[in-house]
KERO-844699 format. One line per field, with one value per residue: residue number from 1; residue in three letters; x, y, z of N, C-alpha, C in turn. Coordinates in pm, 1 decimal, m for minus. Example, Ala and Ser with C-alpha at 12.3 -4.5 7.8 and 13.67 -1.06 7.14 Angstrom:
# residues 2
vodren <- c(1;2)
pake <- c(ALA;SER)
n_east <- c(1319.0;1285.0)
n_north <- c(m569.0;m225.0)
n_up <- c(780.0;708.0)
ca_east <- c(1230.0;1367.0)
ca_north <- c(m450.0;m106.0)
ca_up <- c(780.0;714.0)
c_east <- c(1320.0;1290.0)
c_north <- c(m330.0;3.0)
c_up <- c(780.0;787.0)
This chain:
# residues 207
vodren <- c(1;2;3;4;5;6;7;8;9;10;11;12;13;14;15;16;17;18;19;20;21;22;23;24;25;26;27;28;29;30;31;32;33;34;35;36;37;38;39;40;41;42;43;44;45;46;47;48;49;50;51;52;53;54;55;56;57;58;59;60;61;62;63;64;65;66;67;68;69;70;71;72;73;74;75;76;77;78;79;80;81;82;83;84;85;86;87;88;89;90;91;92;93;94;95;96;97;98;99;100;101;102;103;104;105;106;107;108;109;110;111;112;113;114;115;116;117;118;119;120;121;122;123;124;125;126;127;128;129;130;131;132;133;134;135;136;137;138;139;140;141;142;143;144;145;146;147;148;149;150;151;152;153;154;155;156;157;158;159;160;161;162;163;164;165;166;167;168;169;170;171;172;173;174;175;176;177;178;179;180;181;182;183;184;185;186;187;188;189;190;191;192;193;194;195;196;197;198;199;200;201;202;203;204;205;206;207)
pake <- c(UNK;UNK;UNK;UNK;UNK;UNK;UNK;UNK;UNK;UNK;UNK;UNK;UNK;UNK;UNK;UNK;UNK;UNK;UNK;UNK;UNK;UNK;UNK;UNK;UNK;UNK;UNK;UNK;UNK;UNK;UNK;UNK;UNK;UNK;UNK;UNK;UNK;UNK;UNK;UNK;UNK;UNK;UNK;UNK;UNK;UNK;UNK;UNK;UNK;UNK;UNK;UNK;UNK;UNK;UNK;UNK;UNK;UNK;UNK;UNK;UNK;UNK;UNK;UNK;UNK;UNK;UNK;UNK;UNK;UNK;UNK;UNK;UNK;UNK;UNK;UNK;UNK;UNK;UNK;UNK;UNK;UNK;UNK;UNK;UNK;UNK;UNK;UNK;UNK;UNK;UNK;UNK;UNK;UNK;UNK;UNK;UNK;UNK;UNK;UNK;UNK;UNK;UNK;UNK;UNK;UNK;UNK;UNK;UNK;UNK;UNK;UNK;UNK;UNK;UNK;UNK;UNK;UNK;UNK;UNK;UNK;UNK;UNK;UNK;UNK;UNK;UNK;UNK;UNK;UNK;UNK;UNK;UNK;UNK;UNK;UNK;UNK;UNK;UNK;UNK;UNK;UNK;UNK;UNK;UNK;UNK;UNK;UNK;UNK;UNK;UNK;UNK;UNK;UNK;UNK;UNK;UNK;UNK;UNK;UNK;UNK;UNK;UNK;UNK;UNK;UNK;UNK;UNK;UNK;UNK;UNK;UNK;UNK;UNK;UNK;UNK;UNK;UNK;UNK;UNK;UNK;UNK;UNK;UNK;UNK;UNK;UNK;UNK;UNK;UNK;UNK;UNK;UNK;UNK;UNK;UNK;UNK;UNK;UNK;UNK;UNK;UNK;UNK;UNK;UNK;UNK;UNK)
n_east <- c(85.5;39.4;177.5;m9.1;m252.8;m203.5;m279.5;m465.5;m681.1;m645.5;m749.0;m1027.7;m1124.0;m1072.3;m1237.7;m1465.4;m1406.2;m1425.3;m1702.2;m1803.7;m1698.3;m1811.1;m2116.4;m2054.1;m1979.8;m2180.7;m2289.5;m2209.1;m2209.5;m2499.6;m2642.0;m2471.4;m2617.4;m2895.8;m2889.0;m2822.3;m2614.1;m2488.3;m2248.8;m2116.3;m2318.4;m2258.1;m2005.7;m2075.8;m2035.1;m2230.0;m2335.4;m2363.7;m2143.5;m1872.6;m1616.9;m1667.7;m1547.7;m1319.0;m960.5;m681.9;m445.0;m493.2;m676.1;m595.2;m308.3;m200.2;m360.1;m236.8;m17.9;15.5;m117.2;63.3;332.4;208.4;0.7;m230.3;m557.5;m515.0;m730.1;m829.8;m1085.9;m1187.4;m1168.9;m1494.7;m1635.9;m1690.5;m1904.8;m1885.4;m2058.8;m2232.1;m2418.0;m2715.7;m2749.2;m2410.1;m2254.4;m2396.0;m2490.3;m2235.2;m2169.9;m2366.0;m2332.5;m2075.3;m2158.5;m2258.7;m2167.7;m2042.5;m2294.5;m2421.3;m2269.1;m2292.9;m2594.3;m2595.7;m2434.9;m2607.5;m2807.7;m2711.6;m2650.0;m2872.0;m2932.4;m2720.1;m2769.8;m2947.2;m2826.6;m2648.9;m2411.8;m2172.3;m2112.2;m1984.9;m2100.3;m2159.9;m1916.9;m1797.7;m2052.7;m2043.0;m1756.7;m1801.6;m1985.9;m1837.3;m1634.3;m1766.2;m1860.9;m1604.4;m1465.7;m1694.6;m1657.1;m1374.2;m1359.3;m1497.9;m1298.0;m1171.6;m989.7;m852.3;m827.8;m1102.7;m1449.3;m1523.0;m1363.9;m1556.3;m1767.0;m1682.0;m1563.2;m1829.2;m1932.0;m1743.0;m1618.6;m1618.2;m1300.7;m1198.8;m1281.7;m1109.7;m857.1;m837.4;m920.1;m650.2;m493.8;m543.5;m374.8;m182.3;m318.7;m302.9;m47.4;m42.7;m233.0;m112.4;115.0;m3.3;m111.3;101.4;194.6;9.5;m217.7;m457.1;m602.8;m652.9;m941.8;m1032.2;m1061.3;m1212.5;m1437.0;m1533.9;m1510.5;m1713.5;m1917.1;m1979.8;m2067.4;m2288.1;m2415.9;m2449.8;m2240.8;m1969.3;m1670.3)
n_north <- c(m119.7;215.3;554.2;725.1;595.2;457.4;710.4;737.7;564.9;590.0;805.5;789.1;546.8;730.1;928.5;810.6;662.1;843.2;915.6;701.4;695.7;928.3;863.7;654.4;818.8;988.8;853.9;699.5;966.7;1070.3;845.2;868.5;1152.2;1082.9;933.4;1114.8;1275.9;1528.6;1639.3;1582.4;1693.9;1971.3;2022.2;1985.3;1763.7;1627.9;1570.6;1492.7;1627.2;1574.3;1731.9;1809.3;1518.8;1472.5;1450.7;1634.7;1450.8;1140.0;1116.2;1200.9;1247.5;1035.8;784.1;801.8;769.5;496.5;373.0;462.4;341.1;65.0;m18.3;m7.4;71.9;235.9;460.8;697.4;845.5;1178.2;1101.6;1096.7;1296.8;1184.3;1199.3;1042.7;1046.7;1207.7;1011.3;834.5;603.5;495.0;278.9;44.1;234.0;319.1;80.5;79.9;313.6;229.6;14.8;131.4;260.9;106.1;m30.6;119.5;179.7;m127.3;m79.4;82.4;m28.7;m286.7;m131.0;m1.2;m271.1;m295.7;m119.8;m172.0;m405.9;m340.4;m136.7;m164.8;m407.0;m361.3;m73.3;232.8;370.0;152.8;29.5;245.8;177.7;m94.3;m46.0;102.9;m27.7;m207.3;m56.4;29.0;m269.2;m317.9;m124.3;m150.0;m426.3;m404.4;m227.5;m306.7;m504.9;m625.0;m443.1;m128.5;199.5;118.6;71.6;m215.5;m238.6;m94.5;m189.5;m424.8;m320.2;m235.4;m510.1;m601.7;m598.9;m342.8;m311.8;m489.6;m388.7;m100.6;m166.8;m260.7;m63.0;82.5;47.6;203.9;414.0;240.1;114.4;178.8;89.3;m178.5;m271.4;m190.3;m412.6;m635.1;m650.3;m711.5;m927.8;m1073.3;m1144.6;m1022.9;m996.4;m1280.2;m1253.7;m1043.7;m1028.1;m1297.6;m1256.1;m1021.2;m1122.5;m1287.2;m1174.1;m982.4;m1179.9;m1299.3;m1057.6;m1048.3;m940.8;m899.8;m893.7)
n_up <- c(0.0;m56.5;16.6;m27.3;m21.7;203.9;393.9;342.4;388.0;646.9;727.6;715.1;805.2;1054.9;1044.0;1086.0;1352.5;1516.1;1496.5;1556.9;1859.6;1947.1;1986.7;2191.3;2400.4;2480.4;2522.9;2768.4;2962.5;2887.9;3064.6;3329.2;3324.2;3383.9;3643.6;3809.2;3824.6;3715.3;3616.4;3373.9;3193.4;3238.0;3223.1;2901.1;2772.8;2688.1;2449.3;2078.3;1959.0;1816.2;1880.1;2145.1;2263.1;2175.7;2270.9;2215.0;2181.9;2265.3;2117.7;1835.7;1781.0;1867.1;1769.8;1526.6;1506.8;1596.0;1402.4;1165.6;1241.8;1306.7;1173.4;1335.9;1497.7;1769.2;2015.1;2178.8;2363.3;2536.9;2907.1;3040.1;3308.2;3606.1;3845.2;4146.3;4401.3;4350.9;4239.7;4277.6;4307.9;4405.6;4388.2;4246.6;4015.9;3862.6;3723.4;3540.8;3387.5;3318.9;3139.6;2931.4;2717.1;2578.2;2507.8;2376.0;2128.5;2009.6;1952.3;1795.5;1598.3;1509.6;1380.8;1178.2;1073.1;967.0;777.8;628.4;486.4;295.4;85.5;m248.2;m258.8;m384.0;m339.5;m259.4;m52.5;113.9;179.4;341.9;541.0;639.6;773.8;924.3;1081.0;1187.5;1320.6;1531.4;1688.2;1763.4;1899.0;2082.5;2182.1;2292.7;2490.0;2652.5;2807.6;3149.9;3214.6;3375.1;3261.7;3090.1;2999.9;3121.8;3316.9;3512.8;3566.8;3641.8;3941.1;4062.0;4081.5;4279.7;4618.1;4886.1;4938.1;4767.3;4550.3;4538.4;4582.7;4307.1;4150.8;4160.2;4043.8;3763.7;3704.6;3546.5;3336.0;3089.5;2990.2;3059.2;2898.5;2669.0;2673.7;2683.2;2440.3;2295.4;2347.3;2295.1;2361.0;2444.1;2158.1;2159.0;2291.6;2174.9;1873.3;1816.2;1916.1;1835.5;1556.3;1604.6;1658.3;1403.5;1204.1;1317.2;1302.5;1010.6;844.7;658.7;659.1)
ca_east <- c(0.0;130.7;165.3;m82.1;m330.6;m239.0;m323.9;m673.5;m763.0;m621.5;m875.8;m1152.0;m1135.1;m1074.1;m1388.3;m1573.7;m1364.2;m1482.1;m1874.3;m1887.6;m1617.3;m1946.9;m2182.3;m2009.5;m1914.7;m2294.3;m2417.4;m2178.2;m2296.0;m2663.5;m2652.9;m2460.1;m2693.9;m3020.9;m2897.7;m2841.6;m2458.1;m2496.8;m2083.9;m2094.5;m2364.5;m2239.9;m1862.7;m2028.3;m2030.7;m2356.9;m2360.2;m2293.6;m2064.2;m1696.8;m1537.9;m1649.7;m1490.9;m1164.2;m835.3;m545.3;m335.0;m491.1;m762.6;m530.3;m196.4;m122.5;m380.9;m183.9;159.6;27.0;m137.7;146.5;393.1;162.2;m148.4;m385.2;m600.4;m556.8;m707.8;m906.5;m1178.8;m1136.0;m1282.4;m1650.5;m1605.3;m1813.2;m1899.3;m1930.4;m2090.1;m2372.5;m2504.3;m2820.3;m2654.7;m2285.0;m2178.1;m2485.6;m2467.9;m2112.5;m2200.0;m2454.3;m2272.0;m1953.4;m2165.8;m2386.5;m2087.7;m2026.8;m2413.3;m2467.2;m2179.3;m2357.3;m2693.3;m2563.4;m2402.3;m2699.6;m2909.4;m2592.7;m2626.6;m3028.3;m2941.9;m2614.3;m2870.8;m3046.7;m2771.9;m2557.9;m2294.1;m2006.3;m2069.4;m1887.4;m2158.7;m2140.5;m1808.9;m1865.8;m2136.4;m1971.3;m1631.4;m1884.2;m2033.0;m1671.1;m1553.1;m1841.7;m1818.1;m1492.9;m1478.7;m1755.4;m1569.9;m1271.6;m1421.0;m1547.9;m1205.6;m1164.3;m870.7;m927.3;m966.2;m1188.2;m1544.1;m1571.6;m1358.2;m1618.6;m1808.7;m1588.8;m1563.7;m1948.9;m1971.8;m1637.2;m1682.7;m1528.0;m1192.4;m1125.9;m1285.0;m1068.5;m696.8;m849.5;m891.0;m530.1;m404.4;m586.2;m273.2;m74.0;m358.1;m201.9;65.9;m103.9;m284.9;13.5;158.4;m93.1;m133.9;208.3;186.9;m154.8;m309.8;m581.5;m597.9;m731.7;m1011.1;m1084.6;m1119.5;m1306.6;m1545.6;m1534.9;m1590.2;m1855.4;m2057.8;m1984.3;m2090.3;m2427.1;m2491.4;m2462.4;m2156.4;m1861.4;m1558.8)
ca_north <- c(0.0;306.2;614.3;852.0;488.3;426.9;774.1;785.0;483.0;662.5;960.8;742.4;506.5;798.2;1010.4;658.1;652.1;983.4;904.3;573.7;725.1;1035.2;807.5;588.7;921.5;1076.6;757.1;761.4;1101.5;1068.1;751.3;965.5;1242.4;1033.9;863.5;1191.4;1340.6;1677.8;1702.1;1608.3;1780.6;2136.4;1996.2;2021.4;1622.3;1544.4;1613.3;1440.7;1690.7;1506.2;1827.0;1804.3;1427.5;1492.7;1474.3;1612.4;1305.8;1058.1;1103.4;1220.3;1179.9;884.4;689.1;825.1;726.8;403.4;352.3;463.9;194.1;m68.3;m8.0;m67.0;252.5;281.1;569.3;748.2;1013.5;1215.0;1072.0;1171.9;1352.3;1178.9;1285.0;949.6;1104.4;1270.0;930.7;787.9;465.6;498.2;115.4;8.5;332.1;291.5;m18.3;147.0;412.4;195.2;m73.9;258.5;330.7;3.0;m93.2;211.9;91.4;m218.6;m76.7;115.3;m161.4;m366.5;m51.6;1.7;m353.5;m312.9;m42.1;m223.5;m458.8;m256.7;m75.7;m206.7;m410.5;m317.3;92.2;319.6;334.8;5.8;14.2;292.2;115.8;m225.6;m28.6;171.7;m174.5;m349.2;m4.1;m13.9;m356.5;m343.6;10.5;m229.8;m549.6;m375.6;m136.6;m454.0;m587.0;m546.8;m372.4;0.2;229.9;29.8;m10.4;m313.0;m235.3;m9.0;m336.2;m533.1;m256.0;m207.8;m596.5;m623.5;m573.6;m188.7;m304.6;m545.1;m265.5;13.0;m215.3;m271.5;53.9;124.1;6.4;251.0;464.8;171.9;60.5;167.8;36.7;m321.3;m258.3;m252.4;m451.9;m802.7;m667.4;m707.4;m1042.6;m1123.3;m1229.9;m914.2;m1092.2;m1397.9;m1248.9;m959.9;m1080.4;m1392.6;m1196.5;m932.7;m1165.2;m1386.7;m1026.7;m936.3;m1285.1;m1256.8;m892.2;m1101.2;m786.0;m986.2;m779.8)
ca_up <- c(0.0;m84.6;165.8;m25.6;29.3;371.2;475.6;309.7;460.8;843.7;763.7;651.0;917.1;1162.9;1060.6;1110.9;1461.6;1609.8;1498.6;1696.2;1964.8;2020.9;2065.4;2314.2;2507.8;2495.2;2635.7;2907.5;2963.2;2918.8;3120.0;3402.3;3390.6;3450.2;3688.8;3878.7;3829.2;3625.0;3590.5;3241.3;3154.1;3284.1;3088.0;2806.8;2735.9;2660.8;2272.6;1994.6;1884.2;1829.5;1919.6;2285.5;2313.5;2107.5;2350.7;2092.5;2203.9;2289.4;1993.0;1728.0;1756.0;1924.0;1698.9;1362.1;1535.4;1597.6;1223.4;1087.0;1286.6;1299.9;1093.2;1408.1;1532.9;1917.2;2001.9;2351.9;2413.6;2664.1;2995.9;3070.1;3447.8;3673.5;4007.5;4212.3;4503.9;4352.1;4182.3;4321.7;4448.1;4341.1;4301.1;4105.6;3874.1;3807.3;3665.9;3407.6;3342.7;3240.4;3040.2;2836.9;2597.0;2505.5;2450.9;2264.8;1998.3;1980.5;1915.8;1651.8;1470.7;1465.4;1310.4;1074.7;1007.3;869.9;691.2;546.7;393.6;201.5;m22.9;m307.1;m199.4;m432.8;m364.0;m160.5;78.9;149.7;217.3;462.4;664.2;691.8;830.5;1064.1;1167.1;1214.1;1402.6;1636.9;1752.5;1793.4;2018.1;2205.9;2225.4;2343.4;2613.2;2783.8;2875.1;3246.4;3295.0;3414.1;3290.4;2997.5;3075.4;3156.7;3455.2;3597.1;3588.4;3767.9;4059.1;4110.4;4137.8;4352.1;4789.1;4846.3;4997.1;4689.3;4423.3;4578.4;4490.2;4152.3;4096.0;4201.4;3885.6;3672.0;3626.5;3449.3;3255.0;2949.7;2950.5;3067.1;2753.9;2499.6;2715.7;2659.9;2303.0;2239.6;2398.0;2159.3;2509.2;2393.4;2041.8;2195.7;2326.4;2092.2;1757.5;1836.7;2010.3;1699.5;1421.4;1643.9;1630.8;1284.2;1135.4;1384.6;1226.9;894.8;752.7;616.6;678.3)
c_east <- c(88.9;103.4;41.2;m252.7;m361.7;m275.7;m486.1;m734.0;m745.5;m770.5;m995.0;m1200.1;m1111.4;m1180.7;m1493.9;m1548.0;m1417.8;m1646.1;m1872.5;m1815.3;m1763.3;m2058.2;m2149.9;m2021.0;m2096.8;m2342.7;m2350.5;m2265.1;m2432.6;m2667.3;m2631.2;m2538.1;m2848.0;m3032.1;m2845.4;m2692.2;m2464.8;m2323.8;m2036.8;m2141.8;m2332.7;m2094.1;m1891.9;m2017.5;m2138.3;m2405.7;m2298.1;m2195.7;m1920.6;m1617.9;m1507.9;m1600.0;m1377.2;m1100.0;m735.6;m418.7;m395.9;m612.6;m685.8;m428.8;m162.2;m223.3;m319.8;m58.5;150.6;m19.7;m12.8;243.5;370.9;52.3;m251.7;m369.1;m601.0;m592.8;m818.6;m948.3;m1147.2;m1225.5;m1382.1;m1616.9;m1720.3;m1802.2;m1977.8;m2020.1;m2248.3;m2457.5;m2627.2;m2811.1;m2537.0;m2269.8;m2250.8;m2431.5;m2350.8;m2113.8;m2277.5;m2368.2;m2150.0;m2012.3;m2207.4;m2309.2;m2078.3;m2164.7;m2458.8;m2373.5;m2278.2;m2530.9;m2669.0;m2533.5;m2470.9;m2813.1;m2834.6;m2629.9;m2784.8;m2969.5;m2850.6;m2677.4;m2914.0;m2978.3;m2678.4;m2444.0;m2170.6;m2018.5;m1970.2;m1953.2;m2194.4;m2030.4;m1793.5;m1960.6;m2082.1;m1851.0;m1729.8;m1922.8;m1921.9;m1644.0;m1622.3;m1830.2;m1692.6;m1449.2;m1551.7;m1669.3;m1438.4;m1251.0;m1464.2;m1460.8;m1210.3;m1041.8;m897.5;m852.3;m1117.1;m1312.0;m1602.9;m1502.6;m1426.4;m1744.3;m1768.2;m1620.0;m1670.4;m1944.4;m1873.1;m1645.2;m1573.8;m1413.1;m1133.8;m1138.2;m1183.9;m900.3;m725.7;m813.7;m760.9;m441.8;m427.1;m465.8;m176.3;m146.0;m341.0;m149.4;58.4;m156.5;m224.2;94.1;126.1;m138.6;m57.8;226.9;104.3;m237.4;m421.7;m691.4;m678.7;m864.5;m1113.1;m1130.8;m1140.6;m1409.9;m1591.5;m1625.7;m1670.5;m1980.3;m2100.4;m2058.5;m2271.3;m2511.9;m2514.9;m2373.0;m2065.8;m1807.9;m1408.8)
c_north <- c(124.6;455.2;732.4;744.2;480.3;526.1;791.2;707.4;514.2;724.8;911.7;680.8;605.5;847.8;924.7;651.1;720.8;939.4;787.4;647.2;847.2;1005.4;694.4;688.7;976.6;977.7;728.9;872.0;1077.5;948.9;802.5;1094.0;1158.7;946.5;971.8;1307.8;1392.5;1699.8;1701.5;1676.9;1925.7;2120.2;2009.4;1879.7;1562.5;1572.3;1490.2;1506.1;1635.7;1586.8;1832.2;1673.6;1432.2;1549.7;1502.0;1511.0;1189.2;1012.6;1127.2;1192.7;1056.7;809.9;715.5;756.2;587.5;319.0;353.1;318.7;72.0;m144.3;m53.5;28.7;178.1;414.0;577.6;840.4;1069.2;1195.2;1201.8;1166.4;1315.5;1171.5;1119.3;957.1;1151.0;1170.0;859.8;654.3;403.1;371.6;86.8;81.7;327.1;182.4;7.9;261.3;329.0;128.9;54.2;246.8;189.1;m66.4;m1.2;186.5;m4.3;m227.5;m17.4;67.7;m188.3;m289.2;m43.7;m144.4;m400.1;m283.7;m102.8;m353.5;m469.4;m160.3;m181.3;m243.8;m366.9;m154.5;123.5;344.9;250.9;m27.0;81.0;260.8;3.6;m135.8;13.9;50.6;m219.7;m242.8;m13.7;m134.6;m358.7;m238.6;m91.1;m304.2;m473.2;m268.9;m235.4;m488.5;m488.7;m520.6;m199.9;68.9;203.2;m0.1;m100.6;m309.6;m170.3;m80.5;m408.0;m426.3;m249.3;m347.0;m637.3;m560.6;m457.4;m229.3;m366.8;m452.3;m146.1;m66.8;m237.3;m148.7;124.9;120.3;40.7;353.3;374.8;55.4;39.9;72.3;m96.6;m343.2;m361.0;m376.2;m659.5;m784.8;m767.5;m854.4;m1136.3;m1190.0;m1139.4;m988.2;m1191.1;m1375.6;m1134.9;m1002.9;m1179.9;m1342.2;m1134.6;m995.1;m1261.2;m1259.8;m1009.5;m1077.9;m1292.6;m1140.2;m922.9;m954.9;m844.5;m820.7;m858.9)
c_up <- c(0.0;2.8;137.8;19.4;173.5;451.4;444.5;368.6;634.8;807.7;705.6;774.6;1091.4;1214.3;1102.0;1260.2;1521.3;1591.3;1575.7;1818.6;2039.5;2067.7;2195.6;2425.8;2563.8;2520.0;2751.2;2989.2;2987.7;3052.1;3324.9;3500.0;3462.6;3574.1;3851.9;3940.2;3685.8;3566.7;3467.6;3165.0;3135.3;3236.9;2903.4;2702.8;2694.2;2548.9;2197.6;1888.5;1927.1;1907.8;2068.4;2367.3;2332.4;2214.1;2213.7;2110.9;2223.2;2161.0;1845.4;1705.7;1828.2;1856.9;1562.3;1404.5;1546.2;1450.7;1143.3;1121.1;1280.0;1249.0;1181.0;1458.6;1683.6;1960.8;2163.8;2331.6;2529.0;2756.9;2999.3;3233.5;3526.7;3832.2;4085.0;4311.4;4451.8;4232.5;4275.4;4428.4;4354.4;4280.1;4190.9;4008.3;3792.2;3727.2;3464.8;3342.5;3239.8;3071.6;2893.7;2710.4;2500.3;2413.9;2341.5;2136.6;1952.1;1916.6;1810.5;1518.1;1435.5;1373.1;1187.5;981.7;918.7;806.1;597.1;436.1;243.4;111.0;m74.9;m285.7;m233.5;m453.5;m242.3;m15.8;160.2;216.4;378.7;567.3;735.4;785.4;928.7;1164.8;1277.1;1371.6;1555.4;1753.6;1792.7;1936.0;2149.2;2293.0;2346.8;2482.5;2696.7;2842.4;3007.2;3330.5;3288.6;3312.9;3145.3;3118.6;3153.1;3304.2;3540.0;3603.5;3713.2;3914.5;4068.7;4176.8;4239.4;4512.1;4719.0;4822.1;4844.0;4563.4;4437.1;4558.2;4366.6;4125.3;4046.0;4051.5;3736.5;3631.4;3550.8;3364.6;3149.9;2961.8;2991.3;2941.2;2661.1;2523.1;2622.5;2495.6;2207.9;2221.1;2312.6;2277.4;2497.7;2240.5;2037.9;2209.2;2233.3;1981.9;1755.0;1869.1;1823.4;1574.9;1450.3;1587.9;1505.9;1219.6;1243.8;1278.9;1089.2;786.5;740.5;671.3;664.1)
């Protein structure tokens, strides 16, 4: 692939990145506010405008640096600010709050995947829905794992007693780098794209 290729397919698959990445974030958010913690709301988080997710590092450049190196998008919104304290009944909510982003991906896909149906498979908009599908599930899938700070660890800590949720937690500053870490390893691998292309082959969207 050639480099004026491999960047069209970055900024194709990016603009596809940020539209599932806004709805993940605005169902955080919404999920948040109804459940009685305003902090995102009054941030400014509760839109589907990209602009108010977008971190300039952790949304832009550090998924181009890693495309470029290794042709796989890692990329991060900027956390949704939530006020533990002023939720209704913290542990539960934390729970809802974590799963929201991930289910809202997933509902998207599966609407993505009517609509992907119903147009011409060899157009351009075809092409575009299936990648939307793929990126979706995948944002899902991969927000589930439960290492912090990934959804699915804000899972684990609701269902976890305080004392043992409160050392989990602990290990949310070197989540990264656990991350790249088990990527590197393909111990992520294992669990991701099995999952991935169980969904995608469900949703009936080759990819």
């Amino acid at each position: 692939m050639n480099l004026f290729a491999h960047m069209t397919t970055f900024v194709v698959f990016f603009g596809l990145l940020i539209i599932a990445m806004s709805v993940h974030e605005f169902a955080h958010s919404w999920t948040a506010y109804k459940l009685g913690d305003m902090t995102a709301k009054y941030s400014g988080r509760l839109t589907f405008n990209p602009l108010a997710h977008i971190d300039i590092f952790w949304t832009v450049i550090l998924p181009l640096l890693f495309f470029i190196t290794t042709g796989l998008f890692i990329a991060a919104a900027k956390p949704v600010p939530i006020n533990y304290w002023a939720l209704k009944n913290p542990k539960r909510d934390m729970i809802w709050i974590g799963i929201s982003g991930p289910l809202a991906n997933f509902a998207l896909a599966i609407l993505l995947s009517v609509v992907f149906k119903a147009v011409p498979l060899d157009s351009f908009v075809s092409y575009l829905i299936r990648s939307l599908v793929y990126i979706n599930v995948m944002l899902g899938v991969f927000n589930l794992v439960p290492i912090p700070p990934l959804d699915g660890s804000r899972v684990v800590m609701g269902i976890l007693p305080d004392e043992l949720s409160s050392k989990y937690a602990a290990i949310e500053p070197y989540g990264f780098f656990i991350i790249i870490m088990l990527f590197g390893l393909g111990m992520l691998d294992r669990i991701i794209w099995p999952a991935l292309n169980s969904i995608m082959r469900i949703l009936g969207v080759p990819f």
